[in-house]
VEXDREN-2710 file (C-alpha; in Angstrom, 1 decimal):
% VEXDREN-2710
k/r/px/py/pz
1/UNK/0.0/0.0/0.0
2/UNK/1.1/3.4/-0.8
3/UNK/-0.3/6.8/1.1
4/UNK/0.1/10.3/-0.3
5/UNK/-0.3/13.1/2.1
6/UNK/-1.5/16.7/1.5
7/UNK/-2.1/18.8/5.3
8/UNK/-3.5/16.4/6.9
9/UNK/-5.5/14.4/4.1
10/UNK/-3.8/11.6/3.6
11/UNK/-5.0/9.2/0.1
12/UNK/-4.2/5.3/0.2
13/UNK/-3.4/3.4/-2.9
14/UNK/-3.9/-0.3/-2.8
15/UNK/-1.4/-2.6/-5.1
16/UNK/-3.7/-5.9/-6.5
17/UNK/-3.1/-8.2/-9.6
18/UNK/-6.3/-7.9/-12.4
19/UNK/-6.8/-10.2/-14.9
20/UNK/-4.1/-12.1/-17.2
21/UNK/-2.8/-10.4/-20.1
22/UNK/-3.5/-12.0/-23.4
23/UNK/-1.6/-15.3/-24.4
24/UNK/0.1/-15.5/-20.9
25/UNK/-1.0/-18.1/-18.1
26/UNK/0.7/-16.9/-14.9
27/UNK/1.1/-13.3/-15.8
28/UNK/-1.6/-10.9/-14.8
29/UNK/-1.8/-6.8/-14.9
30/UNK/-0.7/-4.5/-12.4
31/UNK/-3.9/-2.9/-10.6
32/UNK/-3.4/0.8/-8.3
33/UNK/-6.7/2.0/-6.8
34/UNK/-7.2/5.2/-5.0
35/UNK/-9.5/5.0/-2.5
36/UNK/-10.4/8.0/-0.2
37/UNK/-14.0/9.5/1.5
38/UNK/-15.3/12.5/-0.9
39/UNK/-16.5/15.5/1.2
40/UNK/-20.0/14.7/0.9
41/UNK/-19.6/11.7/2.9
42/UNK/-19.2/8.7/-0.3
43/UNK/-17.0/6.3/-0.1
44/UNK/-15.0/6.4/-3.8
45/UNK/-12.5/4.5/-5.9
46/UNK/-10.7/4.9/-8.8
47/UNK/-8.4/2.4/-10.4
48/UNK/-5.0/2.6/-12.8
49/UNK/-3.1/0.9/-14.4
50/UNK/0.2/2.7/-13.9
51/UNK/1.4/3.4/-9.9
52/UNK/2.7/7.0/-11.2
53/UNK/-0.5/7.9/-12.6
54/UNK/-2.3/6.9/-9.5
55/UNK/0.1/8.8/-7.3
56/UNK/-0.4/11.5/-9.4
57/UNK/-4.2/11.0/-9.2
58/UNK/-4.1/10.7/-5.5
59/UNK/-2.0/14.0/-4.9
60/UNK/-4.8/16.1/-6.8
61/UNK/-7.7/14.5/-4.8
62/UNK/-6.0/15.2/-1.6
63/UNK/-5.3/19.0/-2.3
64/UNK/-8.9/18.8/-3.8
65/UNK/-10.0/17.7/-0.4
66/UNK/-7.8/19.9/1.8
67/UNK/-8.7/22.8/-0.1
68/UNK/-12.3/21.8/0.8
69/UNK/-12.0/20.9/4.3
70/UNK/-10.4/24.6/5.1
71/UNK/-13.6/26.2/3.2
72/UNK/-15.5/24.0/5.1
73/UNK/-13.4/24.9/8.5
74/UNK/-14.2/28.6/8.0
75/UNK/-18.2/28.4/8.3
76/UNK/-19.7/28.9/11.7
77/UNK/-20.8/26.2/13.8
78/UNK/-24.6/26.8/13.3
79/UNK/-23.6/26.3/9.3
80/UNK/-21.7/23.4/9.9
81/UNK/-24.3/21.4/11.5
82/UNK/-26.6/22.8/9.2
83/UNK/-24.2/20.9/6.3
84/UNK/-23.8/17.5/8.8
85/UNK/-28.1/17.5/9.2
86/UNK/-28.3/18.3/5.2
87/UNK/-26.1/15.4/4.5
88/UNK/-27.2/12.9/6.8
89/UNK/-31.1/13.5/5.2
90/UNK/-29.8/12.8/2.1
91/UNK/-28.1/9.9/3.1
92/UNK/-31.1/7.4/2.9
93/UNK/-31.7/8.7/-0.8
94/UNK/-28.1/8.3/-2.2
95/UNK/-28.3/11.6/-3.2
96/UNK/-24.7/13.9/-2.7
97/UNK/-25.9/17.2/-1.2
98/UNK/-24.6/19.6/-4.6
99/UNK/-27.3/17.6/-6.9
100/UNK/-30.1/18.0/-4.0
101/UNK/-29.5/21.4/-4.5
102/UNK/-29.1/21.8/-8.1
103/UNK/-32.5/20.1/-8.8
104/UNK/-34.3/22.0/-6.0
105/UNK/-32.8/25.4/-7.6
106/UNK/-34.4/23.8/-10.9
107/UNK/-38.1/22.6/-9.8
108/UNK/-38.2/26.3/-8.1
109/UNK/-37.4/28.1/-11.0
110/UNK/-40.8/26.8/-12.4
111/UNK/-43.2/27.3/-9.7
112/UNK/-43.4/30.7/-10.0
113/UNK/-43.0/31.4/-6.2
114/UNK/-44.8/28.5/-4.9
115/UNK/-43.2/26.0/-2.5
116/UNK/-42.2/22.8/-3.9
117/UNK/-43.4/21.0/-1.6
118/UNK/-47.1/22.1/-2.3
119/UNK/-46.5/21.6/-5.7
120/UNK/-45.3/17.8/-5.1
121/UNK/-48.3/17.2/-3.2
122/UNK/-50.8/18.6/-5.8
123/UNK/-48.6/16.3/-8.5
124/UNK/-48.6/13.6/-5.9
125/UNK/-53.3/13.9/-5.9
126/UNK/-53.3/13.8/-9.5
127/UNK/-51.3/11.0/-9.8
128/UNK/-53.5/9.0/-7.6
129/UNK/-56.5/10.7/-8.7
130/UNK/-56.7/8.0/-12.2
131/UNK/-55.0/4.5/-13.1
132/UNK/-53.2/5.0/-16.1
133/UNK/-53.7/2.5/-19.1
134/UNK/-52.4/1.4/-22.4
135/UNK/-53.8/3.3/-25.4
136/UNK/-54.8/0.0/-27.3
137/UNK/-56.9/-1.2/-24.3
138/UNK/-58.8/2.3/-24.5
139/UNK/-59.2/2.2/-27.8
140/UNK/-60.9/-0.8/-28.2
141/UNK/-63.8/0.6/-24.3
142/UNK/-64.3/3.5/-26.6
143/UNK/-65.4/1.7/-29.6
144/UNK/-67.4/-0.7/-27.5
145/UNK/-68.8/2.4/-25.6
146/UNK/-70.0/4.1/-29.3
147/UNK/-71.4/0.9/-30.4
148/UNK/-73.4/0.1/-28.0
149/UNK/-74.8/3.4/-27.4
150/UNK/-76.2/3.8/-31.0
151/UNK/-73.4/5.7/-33.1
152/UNK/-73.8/4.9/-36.7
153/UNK/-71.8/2.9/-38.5
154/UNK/-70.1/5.5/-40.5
155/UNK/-68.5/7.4/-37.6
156/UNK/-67.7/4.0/-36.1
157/UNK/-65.8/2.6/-38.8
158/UNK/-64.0/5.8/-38.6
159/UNK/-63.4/6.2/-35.5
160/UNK/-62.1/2.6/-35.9
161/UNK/-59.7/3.3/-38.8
162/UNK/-58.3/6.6/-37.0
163/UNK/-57.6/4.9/-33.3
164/UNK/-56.3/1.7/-34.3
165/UNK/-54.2/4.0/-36.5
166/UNK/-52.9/5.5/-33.7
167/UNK/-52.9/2.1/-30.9
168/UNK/-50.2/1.3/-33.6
169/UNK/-48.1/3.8/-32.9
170/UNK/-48.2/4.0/-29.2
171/UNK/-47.4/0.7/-27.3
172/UNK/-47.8/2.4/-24.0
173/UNK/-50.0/4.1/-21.3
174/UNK/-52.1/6.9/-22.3
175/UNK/-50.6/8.6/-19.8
176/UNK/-47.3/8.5/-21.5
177/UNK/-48.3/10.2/-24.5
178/UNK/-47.9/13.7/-24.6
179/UNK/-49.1/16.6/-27.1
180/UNK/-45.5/16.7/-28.9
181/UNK/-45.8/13.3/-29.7
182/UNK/-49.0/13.6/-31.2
183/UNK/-48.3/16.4/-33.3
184/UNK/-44.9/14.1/-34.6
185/UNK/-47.2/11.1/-34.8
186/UNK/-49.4/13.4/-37.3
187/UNK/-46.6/14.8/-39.1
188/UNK/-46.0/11.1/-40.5
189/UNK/-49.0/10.5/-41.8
190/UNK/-48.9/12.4/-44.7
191/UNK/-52.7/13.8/-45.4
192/UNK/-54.1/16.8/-46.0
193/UNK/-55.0/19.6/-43.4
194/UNK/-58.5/18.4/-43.3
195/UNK/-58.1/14.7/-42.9
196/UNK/-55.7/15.8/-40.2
197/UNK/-57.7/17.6/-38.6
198/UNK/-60.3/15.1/-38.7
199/UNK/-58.0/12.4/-37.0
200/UNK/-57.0/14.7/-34.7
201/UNK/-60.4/14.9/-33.3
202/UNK/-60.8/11.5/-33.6
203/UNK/-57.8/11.5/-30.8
204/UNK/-59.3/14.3/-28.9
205/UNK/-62.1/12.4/-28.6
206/UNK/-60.4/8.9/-27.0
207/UNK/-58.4/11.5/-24.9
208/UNK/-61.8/13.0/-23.2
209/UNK/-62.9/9.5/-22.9
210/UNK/-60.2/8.7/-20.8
211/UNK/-60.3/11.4/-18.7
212/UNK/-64.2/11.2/-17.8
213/UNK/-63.6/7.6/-16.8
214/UNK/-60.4/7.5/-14.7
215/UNK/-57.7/7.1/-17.0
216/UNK/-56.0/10.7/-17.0
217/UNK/-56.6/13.6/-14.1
218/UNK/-59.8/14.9/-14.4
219/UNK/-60.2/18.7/-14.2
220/UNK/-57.3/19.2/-16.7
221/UNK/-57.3/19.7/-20.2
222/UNK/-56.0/16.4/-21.8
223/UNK/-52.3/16.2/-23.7
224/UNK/-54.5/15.8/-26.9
225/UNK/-56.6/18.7/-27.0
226/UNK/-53.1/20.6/-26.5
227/UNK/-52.6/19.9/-30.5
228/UNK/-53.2/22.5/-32.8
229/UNK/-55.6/22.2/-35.8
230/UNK/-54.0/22.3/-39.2
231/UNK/-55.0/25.4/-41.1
232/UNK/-57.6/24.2/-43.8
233/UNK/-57.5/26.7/-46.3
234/UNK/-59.6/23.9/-48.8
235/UNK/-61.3/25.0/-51.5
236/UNK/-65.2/25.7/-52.2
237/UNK/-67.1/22.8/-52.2
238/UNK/-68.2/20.6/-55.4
239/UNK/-71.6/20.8/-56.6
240/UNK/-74.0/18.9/-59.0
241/UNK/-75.1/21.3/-61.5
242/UNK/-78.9/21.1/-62.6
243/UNK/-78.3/20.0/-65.6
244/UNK/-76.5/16.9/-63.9
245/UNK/-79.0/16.1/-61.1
246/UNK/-82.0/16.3/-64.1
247/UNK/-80.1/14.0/-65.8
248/UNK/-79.6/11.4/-63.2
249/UNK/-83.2/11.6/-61.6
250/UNK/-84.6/10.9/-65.3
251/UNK/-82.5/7.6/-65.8
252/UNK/-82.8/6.7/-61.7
253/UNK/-85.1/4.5/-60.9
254/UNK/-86.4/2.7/-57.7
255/UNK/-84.5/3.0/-54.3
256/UNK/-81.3/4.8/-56.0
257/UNK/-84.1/7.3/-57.2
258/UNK/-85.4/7.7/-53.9
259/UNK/-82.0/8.1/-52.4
260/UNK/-80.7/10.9/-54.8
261/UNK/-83.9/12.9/-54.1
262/UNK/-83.9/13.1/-50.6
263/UNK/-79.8/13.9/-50.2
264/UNK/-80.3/16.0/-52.8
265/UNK/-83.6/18.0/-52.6
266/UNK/-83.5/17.6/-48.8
267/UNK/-79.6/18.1/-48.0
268/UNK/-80.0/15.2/-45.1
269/UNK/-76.4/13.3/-44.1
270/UNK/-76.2/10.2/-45.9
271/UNK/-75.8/8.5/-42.0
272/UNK/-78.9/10.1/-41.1
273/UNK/-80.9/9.0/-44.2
274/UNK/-80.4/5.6/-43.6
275/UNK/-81.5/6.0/-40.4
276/UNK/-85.2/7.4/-41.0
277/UNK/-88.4/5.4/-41.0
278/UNK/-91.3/6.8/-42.9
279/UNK/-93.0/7.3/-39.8
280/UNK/-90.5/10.6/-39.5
281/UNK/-92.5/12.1/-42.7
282/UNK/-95.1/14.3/-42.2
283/UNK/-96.7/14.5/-45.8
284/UNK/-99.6/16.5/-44.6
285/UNK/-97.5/19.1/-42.6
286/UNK/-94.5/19.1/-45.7
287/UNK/-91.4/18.2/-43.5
288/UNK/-88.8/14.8/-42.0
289/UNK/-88.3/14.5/-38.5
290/UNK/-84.9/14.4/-37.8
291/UNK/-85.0/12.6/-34.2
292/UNK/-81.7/13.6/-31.9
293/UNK/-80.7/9.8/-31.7
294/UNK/-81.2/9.7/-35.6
295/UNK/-79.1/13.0/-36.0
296/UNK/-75.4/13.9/-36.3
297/UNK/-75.6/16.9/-33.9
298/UNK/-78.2/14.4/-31.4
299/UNK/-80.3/17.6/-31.8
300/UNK/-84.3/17.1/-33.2
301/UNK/-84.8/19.3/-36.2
302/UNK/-87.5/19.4/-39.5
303/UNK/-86.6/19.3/-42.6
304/UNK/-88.9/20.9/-45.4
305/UNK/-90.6/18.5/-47.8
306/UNK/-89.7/20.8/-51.2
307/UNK/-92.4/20.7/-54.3
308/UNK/-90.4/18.7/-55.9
309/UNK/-88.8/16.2/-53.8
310/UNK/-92.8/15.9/-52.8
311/UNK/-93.1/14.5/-56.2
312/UNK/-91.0/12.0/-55.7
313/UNK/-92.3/10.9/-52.1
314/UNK/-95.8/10.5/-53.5
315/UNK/-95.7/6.7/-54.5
316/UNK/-94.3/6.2/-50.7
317/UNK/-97.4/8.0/-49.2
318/UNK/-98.5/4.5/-47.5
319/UNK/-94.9/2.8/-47.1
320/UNK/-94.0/1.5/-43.5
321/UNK/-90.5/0.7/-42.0
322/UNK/-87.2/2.4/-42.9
323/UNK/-86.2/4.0/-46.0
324/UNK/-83.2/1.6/-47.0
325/UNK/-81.6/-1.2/-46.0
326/UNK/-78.1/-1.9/-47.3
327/UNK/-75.6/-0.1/-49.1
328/UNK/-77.7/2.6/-50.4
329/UNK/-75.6/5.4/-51.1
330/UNK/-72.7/3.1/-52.7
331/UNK/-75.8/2.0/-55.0
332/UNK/-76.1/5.6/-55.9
333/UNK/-72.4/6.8/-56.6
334/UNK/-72.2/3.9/-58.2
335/UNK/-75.4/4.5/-60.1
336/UNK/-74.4/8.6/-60.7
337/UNK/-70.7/6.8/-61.9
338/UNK/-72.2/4.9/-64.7
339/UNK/-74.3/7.3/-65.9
340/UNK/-71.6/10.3/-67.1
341/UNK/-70.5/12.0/-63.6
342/UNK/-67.1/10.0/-63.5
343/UNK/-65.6/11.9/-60.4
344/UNK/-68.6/11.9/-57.8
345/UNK/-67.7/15.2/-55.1
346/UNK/-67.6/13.3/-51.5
347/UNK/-71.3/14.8/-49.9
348/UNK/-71.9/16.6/-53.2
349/UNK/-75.9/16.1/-52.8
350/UNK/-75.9/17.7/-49.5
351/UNK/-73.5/20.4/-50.6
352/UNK/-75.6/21.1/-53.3
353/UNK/-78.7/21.4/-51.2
354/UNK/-77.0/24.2/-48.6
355/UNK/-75.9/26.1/-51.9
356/UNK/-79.7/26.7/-54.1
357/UNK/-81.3/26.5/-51.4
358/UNK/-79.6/29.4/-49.9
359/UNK/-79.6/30.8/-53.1
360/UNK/-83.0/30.4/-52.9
361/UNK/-84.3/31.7/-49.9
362/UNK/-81.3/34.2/-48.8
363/UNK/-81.2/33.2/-45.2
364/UNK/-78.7/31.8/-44.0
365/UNK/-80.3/31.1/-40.2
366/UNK/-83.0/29.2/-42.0
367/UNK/-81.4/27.0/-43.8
368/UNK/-78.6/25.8/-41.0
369/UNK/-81.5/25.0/-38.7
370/UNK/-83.1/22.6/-41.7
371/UNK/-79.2/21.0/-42.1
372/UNK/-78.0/21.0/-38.9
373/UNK/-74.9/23.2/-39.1
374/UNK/-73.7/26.5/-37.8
375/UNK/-75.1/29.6/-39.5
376/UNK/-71.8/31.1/-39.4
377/UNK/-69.8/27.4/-41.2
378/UNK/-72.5/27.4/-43.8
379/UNK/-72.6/31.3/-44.9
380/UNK/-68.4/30.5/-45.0
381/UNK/-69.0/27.7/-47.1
382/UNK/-71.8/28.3/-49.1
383/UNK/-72.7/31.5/-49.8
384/UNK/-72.3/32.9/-53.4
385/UNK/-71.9/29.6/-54.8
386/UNK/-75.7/29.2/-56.9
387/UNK/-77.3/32.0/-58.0
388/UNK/-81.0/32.2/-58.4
389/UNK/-81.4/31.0/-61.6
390/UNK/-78.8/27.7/-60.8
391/UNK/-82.1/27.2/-57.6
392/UNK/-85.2/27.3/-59.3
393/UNK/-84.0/24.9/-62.1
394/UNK/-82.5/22.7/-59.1
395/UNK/-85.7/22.3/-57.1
396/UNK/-87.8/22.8/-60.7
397/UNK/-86.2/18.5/-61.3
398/UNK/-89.4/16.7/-60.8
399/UNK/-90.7/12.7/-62.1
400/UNK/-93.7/12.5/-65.0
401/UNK/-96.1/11.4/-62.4
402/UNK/-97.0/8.3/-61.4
403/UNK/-100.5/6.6/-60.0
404/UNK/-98.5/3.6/-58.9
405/UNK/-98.8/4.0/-55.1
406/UNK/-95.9/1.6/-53.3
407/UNK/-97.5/-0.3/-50.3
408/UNK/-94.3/-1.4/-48.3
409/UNK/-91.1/-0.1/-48.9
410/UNK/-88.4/-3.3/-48.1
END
């Protein structure tokens, strides 16, 4: 053993053999370890391979050490046992007293005057205010949750396609997942501000579900809902001109018929058609019944019966059950497709509704209560887009009549 002495800090090194050097069997290295008591109390050791290098080692952690002790010599007794007490409550946390102190300076620098401790114990409720679990899991208690409480099949399925998008992605608590990653997670996917926006809500949704049953702090705004929206500067929407509809209601027949003259002289959500019985037409009054648990917006409202969508009601007068069963409006695009509109506008029916018959009536109130929308969303969207002339042909598309009177629709 060798000591090196500085004052009255004295270092030990320790001679020991380490392992055998390569291709030799009796032959092993030379090992010098410094071993001295750090002022914080630690017990330390550093080892060389070389005794001059130790030595050399040894010397600076000794004047290291002195230099210390006679700072430490200098404080007042009341400050030294404040240091001993400080150390010896860290010493059941393994934590040296300088990085105590650098994280405290840290956390205070972002309470903005409050006390830490206060602040650990608010952190400390919320943590035990919810039981955290894996995104996949609450995923799958949403969908389950929709279904069974009557959401239609369209926002199901994509609700469906835009969560288990996302499970994918995120093998982990839904605590974990924070608003940065979101935004990243969106970034890849490579769609259009209005998609994005869409699966964004999608998320925002499975985010508030969690929180209103337990599975993130309640009271708090949830990490998702912390994502901006994408700026959708889309364009106008696409519209069927007259001339188009006229000639697709002349060659429709049947259902598809039916279908195309209620989405398009009525302007009802293709989700919401197929959910309407004929009991919810009023052919005495002129107006649908758009029941809250058959609507989008789960808010009752009447639709007008127009002249000429009457027209085509008429051989329904006596018809019981709902409207359609089936693929309905896939039967129609697909209908529309053969039969010269090659490119068929996604909701170009209802789109073309909002649009003559605000052109038509020139109140914009009016017709969001018949559609369900925002006054303000459907005068940003639709106003200017028909004029007058572009309406009355539109609702002017009428059948020859017919005396045929259709007992049950199927």
């Amino acid at each position: 053993m060798t000591t090196i002495k500085v004052g009255n800090t004295t270092i030990k090194i320790y001679h020991s053999k380490g392992a055998l050097k390569p291709g030799s069997k009796a032959e092993r290295y030379d090992q010098f370890t410094v071993a001295y008591r750090a002022l914080d109390g630690e017990h330390r050791r550093e080892t060389f391979g070389k005794l001059a290098k130790a030595k050399a080692r040894a010397n600076e952690i000794a004047v290291q050490i002195e230099r210390g002790e006679r700072d430490i010599l200098k404080l007042t007794s009341a400050d030294r046992a404040g240091y001993i007490a400080a150390l010896n409550l860290l010493q059941p946390l393994g934590i040296p007293l300088h990085a105590a102190v650098e994280e405290y300076v840290a956390a205070r620098a972002h309470l903005d005057g409050e006390s830490l401790l206060s602040a650990a114990k608010a952190y400390a409720r919320r943590a035990h205010s919810h039981t955290d679990k894996p995104v996949a899991e609450i995923v799958a208690e949403l969908l389950r949750d929709r279904t069974q409480n009557g959401a239609s099949d369209r926002y199901i399925w994509s609700l469906r396609c835009d969560l288990n998008r996302f499970a994918a992605a995120f093998h982990c608590n839904i605590g974990s997942v924070t608003a940065r990653l979101i935004e990243q997670w969106l970034a890849t996917l490579k769609v259009g501000p209005r998609t994005r926006n869409n699966i964004r809500m999608s998320v925002v949704t499975m985010f508030r579900y969690a929180r209103k049953h337990g599975y993130l702090p309640k009271a708090e705004a949830t990490e998702a809902e912390a994502v901006d929206k994408a700026r959708d500067r889309g364009g106008k929407p696409e519209l069927l001109t007259p001339q188009q509809m006229a000639k697709l209601m002349r060659e429709a027949k049947g259902k598809v018929a039916l279908y195309l003259a209620i989405a398009g002289f009525a302007g009802i959500r293709a989700a919401e058609i197929m959910r309407l019985e004929w009991a919810d037409f009023n052919f005495a009054r002129g107006h649908i019944t758009v029941a809250p648990h058959k609507a989008k917006t789960a808010t009752r409202r009447l639709v007008p019966i127009s002249p000429n969508l009457a027209e085509y009601l008429r051989p329904y007068h006596r018809a019981e059950g709902p409207l359609f069963k089936g693929r309905a409006e896939e039967r129609a695009v697909a209908f529309a497709k053969r039969n010269g509109i090659d490119r068929w506008p996604k909701n170009c029916l209802r789109h073309s509704y909002a649009s003559y018959r605000l052109a038509a009536i020139k109140s914009v109130a009016e017709v969001a209560l018949e559609m369900g929308n925002s006054p303000s969303m459907l005068f940003n969207n639709y106003r200017e887009l028909a004029d007058e002339h572009d309406a009355k042909a539109w609702f002017a598309i009428a059948p020859k009549r017919s005396k045929k009177i259709v007992q049950f629709a199927a």
